[in-house]
N, C-alpha and C positions, 0 to 999 in steps of 0.2 A: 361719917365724918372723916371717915381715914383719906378723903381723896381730895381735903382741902390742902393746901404745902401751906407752912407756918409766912410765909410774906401776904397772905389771903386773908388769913385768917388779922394778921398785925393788922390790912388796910382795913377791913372791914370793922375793927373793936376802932381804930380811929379814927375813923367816918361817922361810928355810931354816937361816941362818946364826948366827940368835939362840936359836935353839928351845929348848928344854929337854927331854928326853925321860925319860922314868921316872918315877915314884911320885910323885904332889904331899908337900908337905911338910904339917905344921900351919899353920906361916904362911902359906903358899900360900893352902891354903884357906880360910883364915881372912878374908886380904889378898879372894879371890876373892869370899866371900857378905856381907863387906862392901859392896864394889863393887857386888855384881848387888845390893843390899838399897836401892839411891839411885836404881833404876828401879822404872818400875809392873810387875808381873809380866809381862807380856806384850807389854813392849816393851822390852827389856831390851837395850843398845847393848853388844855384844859385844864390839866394836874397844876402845870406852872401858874396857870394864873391864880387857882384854887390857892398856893399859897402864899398868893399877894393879900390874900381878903383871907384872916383868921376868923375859925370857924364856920368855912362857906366849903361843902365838897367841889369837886370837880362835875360833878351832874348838876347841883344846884348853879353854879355859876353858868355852866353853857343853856342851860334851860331858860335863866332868866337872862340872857345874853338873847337870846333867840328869842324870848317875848318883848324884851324892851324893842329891839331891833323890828321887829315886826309893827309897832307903833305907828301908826299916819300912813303906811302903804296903804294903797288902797287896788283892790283887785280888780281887774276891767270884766265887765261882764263879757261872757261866752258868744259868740256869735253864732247866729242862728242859721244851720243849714237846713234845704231842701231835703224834704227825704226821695220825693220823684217828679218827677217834671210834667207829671202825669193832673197831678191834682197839687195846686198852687197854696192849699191852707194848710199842707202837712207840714212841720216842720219836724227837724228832730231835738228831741228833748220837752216835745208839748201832749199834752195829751189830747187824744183826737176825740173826747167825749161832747 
């Protein structure tokens, strides 16, 4: 324990103790993509937004920043390459059984 310094140990007892656990609210997330929407995308001060929205840490808010956000993307599938030019039903990524 000697090698926590007391500003560690402060965030840590007030992360544990304030937290909120469960379902974000509407306002929550509301409060939240306001917040992250007064940074440039990809430098987005986690702490600061954390306390715009009481009792939400700085991990919870970018976690579920990054899940909302992730919402209706949809990912293109992979394109299928040759593996030899040799035999035309190999691909890769298929199994050759």
């Amino acid at each position: 324990m000697g090698d926590v310094s007391g500003p560690q140990c402060e965030a840590r007892w007030r992360n544990r103790t304030a937290q909120v656990k469960g379902r974000w609210s509407k306002q929550e997330e509301a409060a939240l993509f306001t917040a992250a929407g007064l940074f440039p995308a990809n430098a987005i001060s986690w702490t600061e937004v954390a306390q715009q929205i009481p009792g939400r840490t700085n991990t919870q808010c970018r976690d579920r920043y990054m899940q909302a956000r992730g919402k209706g993307t949809k990912r293109k599938p992979k394109a299928r390459r040759k593996v030899s030019s040799d035999d035309e039903s190999e691909y890769e990524g298929e199994d050759s059984s």
